[in-house]
N, C-alpha and C positions, 0 to 999 in steps of 0.2 A: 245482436251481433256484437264482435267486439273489435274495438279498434288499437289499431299497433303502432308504433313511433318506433323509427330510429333517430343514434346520432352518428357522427364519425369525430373521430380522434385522429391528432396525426403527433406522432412523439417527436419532440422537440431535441436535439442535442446541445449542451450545453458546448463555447469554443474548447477544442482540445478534448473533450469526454467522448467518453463510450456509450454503451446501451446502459451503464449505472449510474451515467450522467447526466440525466437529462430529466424531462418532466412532458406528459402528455397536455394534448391541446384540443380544444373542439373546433373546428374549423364549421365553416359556413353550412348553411341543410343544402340537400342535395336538388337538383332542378325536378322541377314535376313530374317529369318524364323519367324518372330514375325508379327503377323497382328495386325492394328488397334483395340484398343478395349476398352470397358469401362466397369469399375467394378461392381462388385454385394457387396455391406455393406456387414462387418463382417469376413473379413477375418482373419488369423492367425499367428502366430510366432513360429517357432520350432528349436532351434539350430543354432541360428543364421540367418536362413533365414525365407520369411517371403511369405505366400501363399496367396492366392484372387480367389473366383471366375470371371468370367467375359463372356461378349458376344461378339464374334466379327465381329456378323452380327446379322439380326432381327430372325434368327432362330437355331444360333451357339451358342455353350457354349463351356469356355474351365477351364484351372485351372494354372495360372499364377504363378512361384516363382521370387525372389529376392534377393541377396545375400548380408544383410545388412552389410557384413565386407568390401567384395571388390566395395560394390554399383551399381552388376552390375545385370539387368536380365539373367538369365540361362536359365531357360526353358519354353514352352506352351503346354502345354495336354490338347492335344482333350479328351476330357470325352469319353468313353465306353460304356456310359450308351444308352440304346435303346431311351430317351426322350431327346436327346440332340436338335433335330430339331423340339422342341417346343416352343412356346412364352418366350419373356424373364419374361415376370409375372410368367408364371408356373412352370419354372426352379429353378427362385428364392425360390419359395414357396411349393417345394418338395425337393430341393436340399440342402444339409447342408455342410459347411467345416467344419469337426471335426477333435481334433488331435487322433489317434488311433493306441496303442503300439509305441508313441514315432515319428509316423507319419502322413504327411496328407492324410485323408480320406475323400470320399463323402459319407455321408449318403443320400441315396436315398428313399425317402418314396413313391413315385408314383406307386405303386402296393399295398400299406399295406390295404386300405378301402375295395379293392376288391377279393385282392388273398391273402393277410395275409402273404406279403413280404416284406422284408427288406432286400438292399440290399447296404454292405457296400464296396467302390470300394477304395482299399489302393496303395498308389504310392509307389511302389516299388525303382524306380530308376528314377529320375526324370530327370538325365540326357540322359537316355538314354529312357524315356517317357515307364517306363512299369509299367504295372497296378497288383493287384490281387484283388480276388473278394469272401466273403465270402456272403452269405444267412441267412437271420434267418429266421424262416416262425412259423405262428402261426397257430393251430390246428381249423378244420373248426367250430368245436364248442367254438371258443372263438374269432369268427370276429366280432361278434356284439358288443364287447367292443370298437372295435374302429370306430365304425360307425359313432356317430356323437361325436366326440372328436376332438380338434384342437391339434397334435402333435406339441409342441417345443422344438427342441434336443438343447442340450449346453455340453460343453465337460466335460466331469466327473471327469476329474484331477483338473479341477479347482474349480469344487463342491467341492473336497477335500481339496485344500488348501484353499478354502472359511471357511470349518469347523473348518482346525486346525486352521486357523488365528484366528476366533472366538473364540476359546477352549484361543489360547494364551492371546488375551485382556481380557478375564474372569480374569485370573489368573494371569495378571498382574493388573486389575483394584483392585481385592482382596488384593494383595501385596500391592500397594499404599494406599487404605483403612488402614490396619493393620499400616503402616507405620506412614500415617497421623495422625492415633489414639494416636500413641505412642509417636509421636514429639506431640499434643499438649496437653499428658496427661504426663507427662513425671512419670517412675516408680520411686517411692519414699515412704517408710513406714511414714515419719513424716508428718509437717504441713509448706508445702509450701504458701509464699506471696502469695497475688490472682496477677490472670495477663493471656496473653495470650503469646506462642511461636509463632504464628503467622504463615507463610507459612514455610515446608520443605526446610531445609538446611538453606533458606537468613533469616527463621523467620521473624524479625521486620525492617531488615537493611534499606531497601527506605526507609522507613517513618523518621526513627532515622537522616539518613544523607538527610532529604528535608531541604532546604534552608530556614532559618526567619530573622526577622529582628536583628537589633543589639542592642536593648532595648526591647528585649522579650525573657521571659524565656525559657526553650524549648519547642517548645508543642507539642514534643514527649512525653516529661516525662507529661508538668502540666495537657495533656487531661487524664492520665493513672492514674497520683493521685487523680484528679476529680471523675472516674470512679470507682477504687476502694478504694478509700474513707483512702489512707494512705501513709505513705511516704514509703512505702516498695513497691514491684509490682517486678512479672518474666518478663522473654521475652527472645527471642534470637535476638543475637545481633553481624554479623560477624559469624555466623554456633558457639556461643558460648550459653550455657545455660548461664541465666544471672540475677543476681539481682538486682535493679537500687534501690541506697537509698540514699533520700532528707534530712533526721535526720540530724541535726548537729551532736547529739551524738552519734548516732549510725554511724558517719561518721568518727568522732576521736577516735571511739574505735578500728575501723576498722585499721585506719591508725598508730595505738599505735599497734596493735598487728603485724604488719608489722614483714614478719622472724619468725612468729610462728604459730600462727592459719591464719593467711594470709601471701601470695607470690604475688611478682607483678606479673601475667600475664598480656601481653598483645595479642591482636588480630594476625592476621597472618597477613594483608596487613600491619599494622602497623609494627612488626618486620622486614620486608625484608627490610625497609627506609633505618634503621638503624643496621641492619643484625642479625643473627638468635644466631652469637658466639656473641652480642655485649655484653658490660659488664652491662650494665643499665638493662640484661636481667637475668644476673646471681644471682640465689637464695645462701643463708646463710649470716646468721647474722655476722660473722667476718669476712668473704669475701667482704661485701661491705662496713661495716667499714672502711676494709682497704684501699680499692680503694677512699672512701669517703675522708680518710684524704691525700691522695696523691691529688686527686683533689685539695684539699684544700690549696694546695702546692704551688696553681696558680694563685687561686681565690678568699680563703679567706681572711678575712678584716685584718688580720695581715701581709699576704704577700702584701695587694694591700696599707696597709699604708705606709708600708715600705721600698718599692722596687716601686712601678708600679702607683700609685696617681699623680704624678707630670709628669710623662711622658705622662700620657694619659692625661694630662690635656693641656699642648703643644700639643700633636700634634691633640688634637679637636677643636685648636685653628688656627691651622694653618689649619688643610682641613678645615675648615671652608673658611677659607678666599680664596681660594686653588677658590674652587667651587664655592662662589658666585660670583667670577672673570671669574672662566672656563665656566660657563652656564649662564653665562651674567645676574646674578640675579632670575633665576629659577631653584627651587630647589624640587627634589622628595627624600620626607623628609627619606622616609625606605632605599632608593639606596644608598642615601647620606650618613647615619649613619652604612646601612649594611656592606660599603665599608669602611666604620671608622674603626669598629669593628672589622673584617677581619685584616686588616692592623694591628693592637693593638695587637689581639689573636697571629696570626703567628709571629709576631716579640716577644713576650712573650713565645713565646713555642719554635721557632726556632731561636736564635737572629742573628747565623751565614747566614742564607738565601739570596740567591744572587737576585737580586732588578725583573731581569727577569724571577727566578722560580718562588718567591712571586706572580708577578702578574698573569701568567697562574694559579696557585693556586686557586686567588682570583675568577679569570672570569671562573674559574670550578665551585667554590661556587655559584655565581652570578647564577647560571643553577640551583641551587638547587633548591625544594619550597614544601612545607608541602601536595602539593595534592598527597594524598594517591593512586590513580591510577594513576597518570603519570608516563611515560614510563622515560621520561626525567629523574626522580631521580634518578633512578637504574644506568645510564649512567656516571649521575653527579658522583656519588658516587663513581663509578666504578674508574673512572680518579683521583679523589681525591686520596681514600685508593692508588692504584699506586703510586701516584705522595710521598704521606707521605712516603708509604713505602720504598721506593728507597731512601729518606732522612733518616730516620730511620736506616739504614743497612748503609748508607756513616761514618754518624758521628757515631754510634758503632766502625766500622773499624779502623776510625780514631784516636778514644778516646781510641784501645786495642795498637794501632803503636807510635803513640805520646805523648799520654795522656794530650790533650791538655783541657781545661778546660772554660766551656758559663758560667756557672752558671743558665742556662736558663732551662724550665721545660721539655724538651729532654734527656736533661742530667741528670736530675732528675728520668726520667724513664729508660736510662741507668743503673742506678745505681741501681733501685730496680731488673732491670732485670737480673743485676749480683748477686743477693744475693744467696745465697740458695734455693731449694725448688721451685714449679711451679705457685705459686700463680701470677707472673706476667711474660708473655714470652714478645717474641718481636711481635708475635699477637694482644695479649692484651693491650700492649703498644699503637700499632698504633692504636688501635680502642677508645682506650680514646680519645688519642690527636681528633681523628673524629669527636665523641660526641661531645666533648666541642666546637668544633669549629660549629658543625650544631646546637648545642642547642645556643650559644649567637649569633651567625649572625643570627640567623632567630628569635626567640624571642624578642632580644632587641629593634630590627630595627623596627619590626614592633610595640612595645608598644610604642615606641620614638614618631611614624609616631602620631597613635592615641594620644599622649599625645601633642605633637605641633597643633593637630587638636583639641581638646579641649581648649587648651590656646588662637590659634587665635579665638575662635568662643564667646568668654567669656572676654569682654573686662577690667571688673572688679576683675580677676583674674590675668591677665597679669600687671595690673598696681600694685599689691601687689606683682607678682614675681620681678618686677625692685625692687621697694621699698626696696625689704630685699634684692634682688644681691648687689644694689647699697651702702646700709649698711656695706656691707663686703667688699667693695672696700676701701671705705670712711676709715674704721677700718685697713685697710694696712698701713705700712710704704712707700711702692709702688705699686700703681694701678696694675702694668701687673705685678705682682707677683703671682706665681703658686696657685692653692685651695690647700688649708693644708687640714688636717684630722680632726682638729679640726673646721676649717670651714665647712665640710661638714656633720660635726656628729652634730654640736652643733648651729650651725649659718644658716641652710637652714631648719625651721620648716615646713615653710608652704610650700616650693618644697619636703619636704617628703611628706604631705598633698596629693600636689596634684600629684604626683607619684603613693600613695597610691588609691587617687581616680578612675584614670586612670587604676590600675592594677584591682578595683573592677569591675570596669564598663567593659574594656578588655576581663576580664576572659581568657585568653591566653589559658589555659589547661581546655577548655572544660570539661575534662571528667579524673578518674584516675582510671585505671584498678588494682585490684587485686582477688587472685582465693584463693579458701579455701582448707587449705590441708586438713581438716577434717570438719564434721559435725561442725556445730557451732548456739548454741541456741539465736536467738536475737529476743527481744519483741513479745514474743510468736512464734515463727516460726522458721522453720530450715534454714540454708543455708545447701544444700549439701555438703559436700566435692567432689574438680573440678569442682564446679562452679565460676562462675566470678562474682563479685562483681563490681557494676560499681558506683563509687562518685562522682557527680557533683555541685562542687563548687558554679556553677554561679548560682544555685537556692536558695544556699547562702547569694549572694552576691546582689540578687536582690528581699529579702524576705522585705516585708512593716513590719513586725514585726521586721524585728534588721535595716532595714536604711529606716527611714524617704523617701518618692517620693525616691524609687530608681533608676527611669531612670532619675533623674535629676543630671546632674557633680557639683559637691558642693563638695568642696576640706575644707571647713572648718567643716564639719562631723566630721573629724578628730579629731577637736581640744581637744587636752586635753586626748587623748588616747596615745598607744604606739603607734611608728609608723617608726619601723624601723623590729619587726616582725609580722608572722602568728598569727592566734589563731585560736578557732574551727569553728568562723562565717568568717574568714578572714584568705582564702586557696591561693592568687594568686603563692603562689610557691610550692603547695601541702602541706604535710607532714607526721610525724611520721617520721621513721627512710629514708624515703626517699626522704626528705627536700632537695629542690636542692640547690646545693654545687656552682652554680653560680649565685644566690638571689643577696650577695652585690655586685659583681659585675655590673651585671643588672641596681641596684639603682646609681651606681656611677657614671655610665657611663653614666646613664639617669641626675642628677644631674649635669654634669659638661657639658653636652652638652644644658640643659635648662639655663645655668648661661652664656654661653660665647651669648648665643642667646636673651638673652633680654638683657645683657649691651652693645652687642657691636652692634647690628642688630634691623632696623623696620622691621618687616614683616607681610604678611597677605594670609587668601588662595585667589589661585585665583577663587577657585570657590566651590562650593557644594559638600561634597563628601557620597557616602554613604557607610556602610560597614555591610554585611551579615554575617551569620555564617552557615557551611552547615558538621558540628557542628565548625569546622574551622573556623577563620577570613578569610573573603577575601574580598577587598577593589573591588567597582565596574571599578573604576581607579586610578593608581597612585595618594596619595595625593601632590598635589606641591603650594607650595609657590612664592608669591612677594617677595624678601628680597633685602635688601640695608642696607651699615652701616649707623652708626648714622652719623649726620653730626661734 
């Protein structure tokens, strides 16, 4: 004789997967009492467990459960019904598993064509396999409605929530109608720019941050002036209503009414970089004055003549020499200058700082970087603000116990912090000293980069920057004598030039946010009030109407203009009352690090570099250099 095993499988889904997501299982053997058998399609799920017809012979029928929490089979019901020891074709095809009052049921049709019966067989207890049995029966004069009719029963609960489900997608498909209608009619009595909001919530945001090249204007904005035929146009931009204007004039008026008909807003992913209490966020016009001129404490051209020109001019001479020693002549021009500038700011803002906070500091910064979604910034950040803060609260301490005295711009905000009044706490404090430190390490380093990229690629250029560096050696009583004030204001025309060029071509600030606190009438058309207002420079900056070939680097453009400030065609450092407060810094830093590199250094790239905007710069790889001293 021979003997036969089964098992059972029960297919597992993985969270969130399909049937091509999962993996089969063998679940427990089945109780003694269970015979071989094979199912009939269609079975059901009630409360956890889960029922099937089946045969387990060529003339048996029975009604199978399974307990999908513990995996295990429970029970097998002989069917009741009188057609059980029929073919399995005709069992199937009279027999129904329905769920009825919350249970399993057989609807049985095999009597309805002749006798006008129906007979519904409910599982009472399945573990204890007991049945009950209800009739319907139809009146003799109403058989011949089912004579030749093909009955298909389906269980009525789920007709029902077929219905409601139906009933619900109506009336949310209506809701989103309404909704869409309204995002992209936005309610407004006056006369909005033409333009479109684009999709729900992100509006225009992909298109605006897709990647182009870096001597192309955006063709976000130049397809939308094409299309509607001006330099004004809506859109949402960041879940923000939004106005996008190319006008020069209508750009400087914007930026002049700064603190009255406009406020800076900025976006929500842009806030969190730089945090939501930061001070670059705070509205009123004597509030940021006042923070403006403390800034200024640090950065402006009378502190940096006075106190800080000559130091930073050492020690950009000495990393210099530092680096092309330590990386054996290869140099990554943003690493190189970010870590300059870093070292500069914190010894400027901390002078007391011991040599191993400094550098965990630094390599915190070093983590920072302008991508608006990376996770990494929030972290960088996080350890910074720490790290300052804990310095912040040391030297306060110190300065209430000792009164000992830096003269450096800590102690500067010390001192405002002791004054009267809440305008500046020890909050506010640390979150300048932050700003300033992520707006010159990340800004300068990267104009630096592009602007050595420019000089090496332009060999015509570079032989006019020796030219006049070498002028103002020559004009020394001694060569390795520090840059004065006066050689940088008066003596480097054409390194402003091409500084200038560089910050055209750059555009570092993409884009400047500000929001209307009230209505506001410009050339024929309303801004809302709470809208945002969005000015982009580099369409500016790269108009054939105010620069000749503006993708071409030509530093003698210049000539003969100013060129140590903005104007309304020439925005690299914004403006109106929000003019950043570290502009000369920026230039001097750039200046004195273009002087020690063409008198004292050959250098060249080593290779091709390209760089995108996604509206951001970002360099496809590090820029690096050949360098060596002169002989």
């Amino acid at each position: 004789s021979k003997e036969y095993s089964s098992e059972h499988r029960v297919f597992v889904l993985k969270p969130g997967g399909t049937r091509r997501r999962g993996s089969w299982k063998k679940v427990a053997p089945t109780p003694p009492d269970f015979l071989r058998h094979i199912s009939i399609p269609r079975g059901l799920s009630i409360n956890g467990f889960i029922y099937y017809l089946a045969w387990t012979d060529v003339l048996k029928s029975t009604v199978v459960s399974f307990d999908t929490r513990s995996e295990k089979f429970m029970a097998m019901l002989q069917l009741p019904c009188k057609n059980v020891y029929q073919l399995p074709e005709v069992v199937a095809e009279n027999l129904t598993l329905i769920e009825y009052g919350g249970k399993a049921t057989i609807f049985d049709k095999t009597n309805l064509r002749d006798k006008g019966l129906v007979d519904l067989w409910v599982v009472e207890d399945a573990a204890n396999k007991k049945w009950s049995r209800k009739t319907l029966v139809l009146q003799p004069s109403q058989l011949h409605l089912v004579n030749n009719i093909i009955l298909n029963v389906r269980d009525n609960r789920k007709e029902m929530w077929g219905v409601a489900l139906s009933v619900i997608i109506a009336l949310v498909v209506i809701k989103i109608s309404v909704w869409l209608y309204r995002c992209a009619n936005p309610n407004f009595s006056g006369k909005l720019p033409p333009g479109s909001m684009g999709f729900p919530v992100i509006g225009e945001t992909v298109e605006f941050f897709k990647p182009y090249s870096f001597n192309e204007v955006p063709p976000f904005v130049k397809k939308r002036m094409s299309k509607y035929g001006g330099s004004l146009f809506r859109t949402n931009i960041l879940g923000s209503k939004t106005i996008v204007s190319s006008d020069p004039e209508v750009n400087f008026e914007i930026l002049k009414q700064d603190n009255r008909c406009f406020i800076m807003s900025y976006p929500e992913a842009i806030v969190r970089i730089f945090g939501k209490d930061n001070l670059f966020f705070k509205q009123g016009n004597d509030f940021h004055r006042y923070m403006r001129q403390i800034a200024l404490q640090l950065l402006g051209p009378e502190i940096l003549k006075q106190r800080f020109i000559q130091k930073i001019d050492q020690e950009t001479r000495e990393h210099l020499k530092s680096v092309v020693v330590s990386f054996q002549g290869v140099l990554d021009i943003k690493d190189t200058v970010g870590r300059l500038i870093l070292e500069q700011m914190i010894q400027m803002i901390i002078s007391d700082i011991k040599p191993e906070t400094k550098s965990k500091l630094i390599e915190n910064f070093r983590d920072f970087s302008f991508d608006l979604l990376s996770s990494i910034n929030f972290l960088a950040r996080k350890n910074v603000m720490k790290m300052i803060k804990i310095l912040f609260k040391e030297r306060r301490e110190e300065a209430r116990s000792d009164g000992l005295k830096y003269g450096d711009f800590m102690e500067t905000m010390i001192d405002e912090v002791e004054k009267e009044g809440d305008t500046v706490n020890d909050e506010r404090s640390v979150e300048l000293i932050l700003s300033l430190l992520i707006a010159s390490y990340e800004t300068t380093s990267t104009m630096t980069a592009i602007t050595v990229k420019f000089i090496a690629e332009n060999p015509k250029v570079l032989m006019e920057l020796k030219r006049e560096h070498e002028t103002i050696l020559q004009n020394r009583v001694a060569r390795e004598s520090e840059i004065t004030w006066k050689e940088y204001r008066s003596m480097m025309s054409f390194t402003h030039m091409v500084i200038n060029e560089s910050l055209r071509l750059g555009s570092l600030s993409p884009a400047m946010f500000r929001k209307a606190v009230s209505d506001v009438e410009i050339k024929g058309y309303t801004i809302p009030a709470g809208w945002i207002v969005l000015v982009i420079p580099s369409l500016l900056h790269y108009d054939p109407q105010i620069y000749e070939q503006p993708c071409e680097f030509n530093p003698w453009r210049w000539e003969g203009k100013e060129l140590l400030s903005g104007s309304k065609t020439f925005m690299a450092f914004g403006g109106g009352a929000r003019l950043c407060a570290g502009a000369e810094f920026a230039r001097l830093q750039m200046a004195i690090f273009i002087h020690h590199l063409v008198t004292k250094y050959d250098f060249s790239l080593i290779e091709q570099y390209d760089i995108i905007r996604a509206p951001l710069l970002r360099f496809s790889k590090p820029i690096r250099i050949s360098i060596s001293e002169n002989p």
